[in-house]
MIGURO-943894 format. One record per residue (C-alpha): residue number from 1; x, y negated, z. Coordinates in pm, 1 decimal, decimal comma. Layout:
 resi       px       py       pz
  NUM        X        Y        Z
...
//
This chain:
 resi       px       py       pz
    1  -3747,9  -2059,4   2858,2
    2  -4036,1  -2117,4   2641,1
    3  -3900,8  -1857,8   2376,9
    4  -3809,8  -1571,6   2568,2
    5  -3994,7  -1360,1   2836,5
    6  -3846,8  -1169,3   3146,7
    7  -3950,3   -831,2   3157,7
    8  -3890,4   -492,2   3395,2
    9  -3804,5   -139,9   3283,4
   10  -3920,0    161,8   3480,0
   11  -3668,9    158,8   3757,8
   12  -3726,0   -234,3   3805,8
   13  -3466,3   -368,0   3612,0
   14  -3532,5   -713,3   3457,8
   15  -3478,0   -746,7   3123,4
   16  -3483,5  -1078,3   2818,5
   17  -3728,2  -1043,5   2555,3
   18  -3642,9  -1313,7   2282,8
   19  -3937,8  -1449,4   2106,6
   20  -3709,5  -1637,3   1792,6
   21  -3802,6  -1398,9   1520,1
   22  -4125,2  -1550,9   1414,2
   23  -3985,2  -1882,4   1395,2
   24  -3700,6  -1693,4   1112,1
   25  -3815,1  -1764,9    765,0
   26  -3740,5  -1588,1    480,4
   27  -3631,4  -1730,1    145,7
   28  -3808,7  -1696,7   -208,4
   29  -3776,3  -1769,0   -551,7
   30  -3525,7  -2079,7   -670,1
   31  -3470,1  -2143,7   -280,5
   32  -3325,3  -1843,8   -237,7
   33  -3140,5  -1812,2   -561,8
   34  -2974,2  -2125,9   -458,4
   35  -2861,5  -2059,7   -106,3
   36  -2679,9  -1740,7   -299,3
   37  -2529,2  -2000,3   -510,0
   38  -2448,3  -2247,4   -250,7
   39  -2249,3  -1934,8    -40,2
   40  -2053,6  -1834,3   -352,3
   41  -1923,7  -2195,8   -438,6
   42  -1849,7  -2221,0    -99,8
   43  -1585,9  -1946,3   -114,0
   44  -1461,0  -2052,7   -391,6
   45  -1452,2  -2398,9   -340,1
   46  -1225,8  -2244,5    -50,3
   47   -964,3  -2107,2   -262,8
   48   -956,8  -2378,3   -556,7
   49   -719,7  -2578,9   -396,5
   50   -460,2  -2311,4   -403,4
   51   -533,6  -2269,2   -764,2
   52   -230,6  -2457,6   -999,6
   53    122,8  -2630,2   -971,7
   54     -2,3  -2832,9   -719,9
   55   -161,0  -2565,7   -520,9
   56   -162,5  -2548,2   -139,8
   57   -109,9  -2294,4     64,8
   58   -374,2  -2128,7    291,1
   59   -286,9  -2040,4    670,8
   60   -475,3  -1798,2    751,8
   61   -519,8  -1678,9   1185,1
   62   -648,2  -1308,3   1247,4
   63   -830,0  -1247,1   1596,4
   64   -554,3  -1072,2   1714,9
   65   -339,2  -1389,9   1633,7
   66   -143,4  -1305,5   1347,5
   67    -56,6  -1541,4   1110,4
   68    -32,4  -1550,0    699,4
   69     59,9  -1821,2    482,7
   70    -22,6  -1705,9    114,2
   71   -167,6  -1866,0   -220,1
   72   -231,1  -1548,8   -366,4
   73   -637,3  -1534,7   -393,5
   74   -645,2  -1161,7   -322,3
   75   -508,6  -1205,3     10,6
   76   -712,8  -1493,1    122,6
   77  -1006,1  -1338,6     23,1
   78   -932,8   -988,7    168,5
   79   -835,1  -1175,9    508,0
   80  -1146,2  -1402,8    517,5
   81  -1411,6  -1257,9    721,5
   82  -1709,4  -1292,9    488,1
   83  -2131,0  -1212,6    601,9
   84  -2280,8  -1344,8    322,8
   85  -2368,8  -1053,8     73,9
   86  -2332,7  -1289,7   -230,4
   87  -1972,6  -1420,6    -87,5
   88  -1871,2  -1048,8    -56,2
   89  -1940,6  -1008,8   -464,7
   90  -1682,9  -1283,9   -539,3
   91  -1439,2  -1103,2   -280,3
   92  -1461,7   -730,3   -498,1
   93  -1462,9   -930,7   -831,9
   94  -1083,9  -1075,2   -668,2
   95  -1013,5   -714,0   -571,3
   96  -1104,7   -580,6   -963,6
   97   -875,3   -851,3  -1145,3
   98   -621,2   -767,6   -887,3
   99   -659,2   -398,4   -945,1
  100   -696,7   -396,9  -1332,5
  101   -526,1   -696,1  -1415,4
  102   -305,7   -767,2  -1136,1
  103   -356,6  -1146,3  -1163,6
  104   -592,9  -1443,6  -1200,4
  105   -723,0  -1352,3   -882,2
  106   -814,7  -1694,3   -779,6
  107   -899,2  -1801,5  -1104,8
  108  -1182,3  -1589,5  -1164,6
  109  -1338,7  -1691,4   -845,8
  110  -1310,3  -2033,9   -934,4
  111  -1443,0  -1964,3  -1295,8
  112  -1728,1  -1748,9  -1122,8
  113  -1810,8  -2053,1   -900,8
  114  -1812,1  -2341,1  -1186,6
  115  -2033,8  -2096,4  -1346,3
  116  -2252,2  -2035,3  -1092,2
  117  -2286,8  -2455,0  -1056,5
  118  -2398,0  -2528,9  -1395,1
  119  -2656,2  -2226,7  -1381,0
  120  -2775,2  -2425,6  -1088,1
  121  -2864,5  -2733,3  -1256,2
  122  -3042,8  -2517,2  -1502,9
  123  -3246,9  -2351,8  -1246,6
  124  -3353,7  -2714,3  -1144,7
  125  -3468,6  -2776,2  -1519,6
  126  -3663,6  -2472,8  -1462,6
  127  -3532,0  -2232,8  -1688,9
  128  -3542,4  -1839,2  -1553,4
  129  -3229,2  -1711,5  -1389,8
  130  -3289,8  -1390,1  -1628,3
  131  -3286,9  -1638,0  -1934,0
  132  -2939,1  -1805,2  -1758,7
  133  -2779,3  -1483,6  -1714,0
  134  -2889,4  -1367,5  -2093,6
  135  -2712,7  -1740,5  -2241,2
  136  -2427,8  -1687,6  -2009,3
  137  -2346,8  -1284,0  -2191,6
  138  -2375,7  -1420,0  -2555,2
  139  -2142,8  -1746,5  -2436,8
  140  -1926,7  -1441,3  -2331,1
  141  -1942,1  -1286,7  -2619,9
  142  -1873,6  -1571,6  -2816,9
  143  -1564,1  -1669,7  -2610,8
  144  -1390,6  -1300,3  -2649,5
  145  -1411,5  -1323,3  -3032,7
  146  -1271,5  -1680,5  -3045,2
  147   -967,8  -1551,5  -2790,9
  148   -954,0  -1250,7  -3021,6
  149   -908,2  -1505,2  -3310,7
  150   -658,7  -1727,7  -3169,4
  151   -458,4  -1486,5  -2979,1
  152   -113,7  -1432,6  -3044,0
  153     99,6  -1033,7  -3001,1
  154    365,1  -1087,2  -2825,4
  155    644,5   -797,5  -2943,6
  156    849,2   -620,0  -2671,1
  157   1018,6   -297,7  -2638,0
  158   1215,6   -117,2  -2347,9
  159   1561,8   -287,0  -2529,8
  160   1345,4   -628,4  -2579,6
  161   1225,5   -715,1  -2205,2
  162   1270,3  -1096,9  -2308,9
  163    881,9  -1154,4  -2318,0
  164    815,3   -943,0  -2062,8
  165    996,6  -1100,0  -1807,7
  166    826,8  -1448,1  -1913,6
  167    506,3  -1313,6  -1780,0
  168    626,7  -1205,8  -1507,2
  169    809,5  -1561,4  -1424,0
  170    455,4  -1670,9  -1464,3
  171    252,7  -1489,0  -1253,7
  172    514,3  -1494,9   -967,5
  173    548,9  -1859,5   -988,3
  174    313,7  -1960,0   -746,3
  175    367,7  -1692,2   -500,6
  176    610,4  -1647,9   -199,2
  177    897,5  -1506,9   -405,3
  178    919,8  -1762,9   -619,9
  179   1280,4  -1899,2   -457,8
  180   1465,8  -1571,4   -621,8
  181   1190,0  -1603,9   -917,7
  182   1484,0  -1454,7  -1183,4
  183   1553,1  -1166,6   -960,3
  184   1203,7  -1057,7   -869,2
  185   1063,5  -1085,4  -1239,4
  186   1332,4   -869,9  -1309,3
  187   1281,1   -625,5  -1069,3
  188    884,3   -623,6  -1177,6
  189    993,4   -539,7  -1533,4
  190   1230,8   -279,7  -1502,5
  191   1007,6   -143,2  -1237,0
  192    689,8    -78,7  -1450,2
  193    933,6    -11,0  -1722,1
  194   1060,6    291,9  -1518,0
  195    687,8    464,5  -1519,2
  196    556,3    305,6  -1824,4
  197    423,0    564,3  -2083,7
  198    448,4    259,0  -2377,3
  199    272,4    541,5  -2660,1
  200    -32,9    568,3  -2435,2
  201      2,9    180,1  -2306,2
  202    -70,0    286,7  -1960,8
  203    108,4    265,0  -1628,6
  204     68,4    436,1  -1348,9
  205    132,9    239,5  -1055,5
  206    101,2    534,3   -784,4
  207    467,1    611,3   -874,6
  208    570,9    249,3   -825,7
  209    623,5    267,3   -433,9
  210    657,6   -139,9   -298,6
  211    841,2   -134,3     89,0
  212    971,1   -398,6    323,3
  213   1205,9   -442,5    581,3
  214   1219,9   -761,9    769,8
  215   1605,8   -916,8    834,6
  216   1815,8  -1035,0    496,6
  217   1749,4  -1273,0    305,5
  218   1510,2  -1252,7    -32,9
  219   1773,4  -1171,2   -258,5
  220   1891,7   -882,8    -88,4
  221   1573,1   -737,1   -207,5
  222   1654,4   -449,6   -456,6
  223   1476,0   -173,4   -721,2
  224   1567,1    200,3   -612,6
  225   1554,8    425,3   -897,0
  226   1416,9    661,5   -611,3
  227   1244,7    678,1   -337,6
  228   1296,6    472,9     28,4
  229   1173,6    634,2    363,1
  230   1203,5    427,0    710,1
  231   1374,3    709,6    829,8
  232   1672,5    849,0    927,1
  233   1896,0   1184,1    986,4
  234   1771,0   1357,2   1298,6
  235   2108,4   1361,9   1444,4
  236   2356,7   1088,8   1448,7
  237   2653,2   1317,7   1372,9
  238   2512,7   1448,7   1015,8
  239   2621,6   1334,8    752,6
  240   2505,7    988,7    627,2
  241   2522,2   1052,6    233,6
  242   2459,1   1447,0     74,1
  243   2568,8   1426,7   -274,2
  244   2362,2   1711,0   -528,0
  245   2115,4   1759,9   -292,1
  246   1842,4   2031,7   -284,5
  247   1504,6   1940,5   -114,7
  248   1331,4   2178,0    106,9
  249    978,9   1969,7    131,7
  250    840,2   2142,0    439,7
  251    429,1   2044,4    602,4
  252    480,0   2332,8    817,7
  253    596,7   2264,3   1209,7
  254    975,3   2364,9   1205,7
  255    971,6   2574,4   1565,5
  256    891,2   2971,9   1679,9
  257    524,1   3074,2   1605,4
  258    322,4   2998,4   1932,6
  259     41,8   3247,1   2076,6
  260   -313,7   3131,0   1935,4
  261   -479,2   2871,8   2105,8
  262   -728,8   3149,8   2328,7
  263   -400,9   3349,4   2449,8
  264   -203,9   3204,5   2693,8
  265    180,8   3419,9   2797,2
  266    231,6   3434,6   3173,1
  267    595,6   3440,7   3224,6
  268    681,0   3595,0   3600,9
  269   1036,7   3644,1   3645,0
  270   1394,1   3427,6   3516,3
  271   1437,8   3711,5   3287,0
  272   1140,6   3705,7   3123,2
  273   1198,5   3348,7   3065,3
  274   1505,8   3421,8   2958,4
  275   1442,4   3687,2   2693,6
  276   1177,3   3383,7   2595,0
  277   1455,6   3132,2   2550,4
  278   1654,1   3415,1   2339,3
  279   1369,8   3481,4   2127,1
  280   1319,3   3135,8   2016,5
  281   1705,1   3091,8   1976,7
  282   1693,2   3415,3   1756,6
  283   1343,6   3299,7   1533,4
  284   1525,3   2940,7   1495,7
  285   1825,2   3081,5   1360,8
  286   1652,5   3322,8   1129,3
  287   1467,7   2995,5    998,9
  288   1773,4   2811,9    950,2
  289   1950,4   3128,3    784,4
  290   1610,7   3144,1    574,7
  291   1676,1   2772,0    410,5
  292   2006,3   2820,6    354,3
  293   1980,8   3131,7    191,2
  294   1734,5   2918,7    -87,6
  295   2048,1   2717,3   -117,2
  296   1870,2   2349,4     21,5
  297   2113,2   2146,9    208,6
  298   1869,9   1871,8    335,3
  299   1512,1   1935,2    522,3
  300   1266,0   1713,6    500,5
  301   1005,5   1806,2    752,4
  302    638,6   1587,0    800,1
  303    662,3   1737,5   1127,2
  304    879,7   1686,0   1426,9
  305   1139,8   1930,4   1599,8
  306   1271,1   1995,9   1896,1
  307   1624,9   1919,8   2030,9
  308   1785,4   2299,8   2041,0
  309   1627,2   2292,1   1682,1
  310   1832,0   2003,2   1610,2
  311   2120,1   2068,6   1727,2
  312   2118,2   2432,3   1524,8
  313   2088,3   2231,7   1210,4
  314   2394,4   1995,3   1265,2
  315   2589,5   2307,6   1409,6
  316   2439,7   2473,1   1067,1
  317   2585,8   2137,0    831,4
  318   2233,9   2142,7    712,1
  319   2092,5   1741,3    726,5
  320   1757,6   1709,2    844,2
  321   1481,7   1411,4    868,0
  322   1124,9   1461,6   1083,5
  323    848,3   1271,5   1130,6
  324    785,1   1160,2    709,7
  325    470,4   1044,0    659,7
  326    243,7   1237,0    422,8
  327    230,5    976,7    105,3
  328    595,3   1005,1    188,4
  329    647,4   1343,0    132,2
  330    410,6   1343,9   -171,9
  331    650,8   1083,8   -359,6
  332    963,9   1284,5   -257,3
  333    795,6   1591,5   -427,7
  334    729,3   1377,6   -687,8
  335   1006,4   1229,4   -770,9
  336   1206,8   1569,7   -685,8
  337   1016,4   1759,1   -859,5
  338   1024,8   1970,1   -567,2
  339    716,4   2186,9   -413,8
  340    587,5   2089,4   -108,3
  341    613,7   2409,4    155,7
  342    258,2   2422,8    377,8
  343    394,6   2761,8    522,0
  344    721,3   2822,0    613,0
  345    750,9   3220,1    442,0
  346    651,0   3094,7    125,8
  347    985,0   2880,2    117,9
  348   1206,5   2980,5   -229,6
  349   1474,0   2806,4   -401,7
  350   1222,7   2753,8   -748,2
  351   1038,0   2528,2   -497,8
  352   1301,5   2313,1   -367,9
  353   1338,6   1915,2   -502,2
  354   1668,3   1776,1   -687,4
  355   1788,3   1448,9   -619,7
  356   2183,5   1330,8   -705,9
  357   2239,2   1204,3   -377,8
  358   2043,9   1128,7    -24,6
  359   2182,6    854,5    156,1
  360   2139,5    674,8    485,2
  361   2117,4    290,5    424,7
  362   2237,0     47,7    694,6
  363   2178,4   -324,6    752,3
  364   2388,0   -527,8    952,0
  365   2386,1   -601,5   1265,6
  366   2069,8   -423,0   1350,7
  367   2157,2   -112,2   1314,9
  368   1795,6    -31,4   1118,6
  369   1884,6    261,7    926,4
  370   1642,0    374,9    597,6
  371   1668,9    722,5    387,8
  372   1753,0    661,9     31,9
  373   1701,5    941,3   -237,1
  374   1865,2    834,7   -526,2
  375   1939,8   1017,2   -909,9
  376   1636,0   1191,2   -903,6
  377   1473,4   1469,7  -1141,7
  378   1201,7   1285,3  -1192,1
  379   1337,0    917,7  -1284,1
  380   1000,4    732,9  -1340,0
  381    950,6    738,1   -973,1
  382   1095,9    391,3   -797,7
  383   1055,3    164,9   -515,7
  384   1068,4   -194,1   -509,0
  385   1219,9   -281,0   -167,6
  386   1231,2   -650,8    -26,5
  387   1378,2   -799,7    237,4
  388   1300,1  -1153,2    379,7
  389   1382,2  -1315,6    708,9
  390   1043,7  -1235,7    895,6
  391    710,3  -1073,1    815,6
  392    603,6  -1262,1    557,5
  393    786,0  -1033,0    328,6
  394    510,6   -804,2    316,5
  395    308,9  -1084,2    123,2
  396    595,2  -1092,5    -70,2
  397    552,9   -706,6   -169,4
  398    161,1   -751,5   -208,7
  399    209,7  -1055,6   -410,2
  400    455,8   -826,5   -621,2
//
């Protein structure tokens, strides 16, 4: 090993020294300038070919073994594992179309690459990169103002959608949906339509909720006017749909207060136990008288409960669902306009969500059951759900 050296610690131990560093050189100048280059045409001479009618599809393989077929630049480039620094800029520029624009995320990698080639050849003329990079921002800003020129406006209203759904036809017709490609441009218009503010020309997409469930086929795949939770009624015996429904939106644990973490109750006898048992019986029905008295008939708790709990509700007719996630519960509050409850005293009616009806949604065979809150206060909060026949319907949704 004439480039590494065995060496012992203070107990003994042996131990490798490698001796490679000196022979690592480092890069100046043009050479270095065009190894950047050479690492960002790489990655996007990666993703041209899905670029166009005649694009391919990537497959890509994650360590773990999970496989994605996709075209959509975005997700090839976010599933890539990428060292090169320079690589990793053309990666975020994919991630700021997608966020701002939504698409073209392949094409501006491929534009950034074909630019990046002819400044190449310049370099090897011997022109500065600075002097490259100045030529390239005036060629930009004669390119905008000829666009601006030649550009046409393309009218639309909320009545008028015919335009609208053109655009969307075209940037879905390379993706993974594009077998129900009337459906799903559809269901992109009238979703962004829903939260649109068309005065301010803005849209926020936060209230725009995209979910999947694996098992249908594509067209099954449906806008809510409302919000979807993979959840269900804690008890099989409640009622599957609650028509006018009043929210209580609760963060707070649904059970009897418990002594502080640096107390600890010795119980030393069946009575004492017992009186326990009562106790908690008593405090759980007081709770349960407490949200009625508000006048909620469904509980939505980000917490779970326990089974006596449970059973109190049904007993109670007052339909409850645990374990919802915390985005979750901030779109039901949302779209409820309801007030989400971090402690259970400060529970009043003014704070409780409205929603036409809450309903449990079945499909088929399975037996997967979701929550459905439907007719909400707030109507400009949806959720775009799609279906497909196995996982790749969550490219599907991303693609969407």
């Amino acid at each position: 090993m004439s480039n590494a050296r065995v060496m012992q610690d203070e107990q003994g131990r042996p131990f490798i020294v490698v001796r490679d560093q000196a022979k690592k050189t480092r890069l100046y100048g043009n050479d270095a300038v065009k190894s950047h280059i050479l690492a960002a045409r790489t990655v996007a001479d990666i993703v041209k070919t899905s670029l166009g009618p005649r694009g391919l599809d990537k497959i890509l393989i994650s360590p773990d073994g999970d496989i994605t077929v996709t075209n959509d630049g975005a997700t090839i480039l976010s599933e890539m594992e990428i060292s090169n620094n320079v690589a990793k800029l053309l990666v975020e520029l994919s991630k700021s179309q997608d966020e701002e624009i939504g698409d073209g995320t392949t094409g501006v990698v491929v534009l950034a690459g074909a630019l990046l080639e002819q400044a190449a050849d310049l370099i090897d003329k011997g022109i500065h990169p600075i002097r490259i990079a100045d030529g390239y921002d005036e060629a930009c800003e004669v390119a905008v103002a000829e666009l601006d020129k030649i550009s046409d406006t393309i009218p639309f209203s909320r009545s008028d959608t015919k335009n609208l759904i053109r655009v969307a036809k075209t940037s879905l017709g390379s993706k993974i949906v594009s077998k129900a490609h009337d459906q799903f441009a559809q269901i992109a218009v009238d979703a962004v339509l829903s939260v649109a503010d068309l005065e301010r020309k803005d849209v926020d997409f936060e209230l725009i909720k995209v979910d999947g469930k694996v098992g249908g086929a594509l067209e099954d795949s449906l806008l809510v006017k409302g919000v979807v939770v993979d959840k269900d009624f804690s008890h099989p015996q409640m009622p599957s749909e609650v028509r006018d429904a009043k929210l209580a939106i609760l963060t707070c644990a649904f059970e009897p207060p418990k002594p502080k973490t640096k107390h600890k109750l010795d119980i030393t006898s069946v009575e004492e136990f017992k009186r326990l048992q009562k106790y908690e019986a008593n405090k759980f029905e007081e709770m349960i008288q407490q949200i009625k008295d508000t006048g909620a008939n469904v509980v939505i708790c980000q917490w779970g409960f326990d089974d006596e709990a449970n059973h109190l509700l049904l007993t109670n007719k007052l339909p409850a669902v645990r374990w919802v996630g915390g985005p979750e519960i901030e779109l039901i509050a949302i779209a409820t306009n309801g007030r989400i409850v971090p402690r259970f005293e400060d529970l009043t009616s003014e704070k409780l969500g409205r929603a036409g009806v809450v309903r449990e949604m079945t499909f088929g065979t399975t037996r997967d059951k979701m929550l459905v809150i439907e007719e909400c206060a707030n109507t400009r909060a949806v959720t775009v759900f799609v279906r497909g026949s196995n996982k790749m319907v969550r490219i599907g949704s991303s693609a969407l």
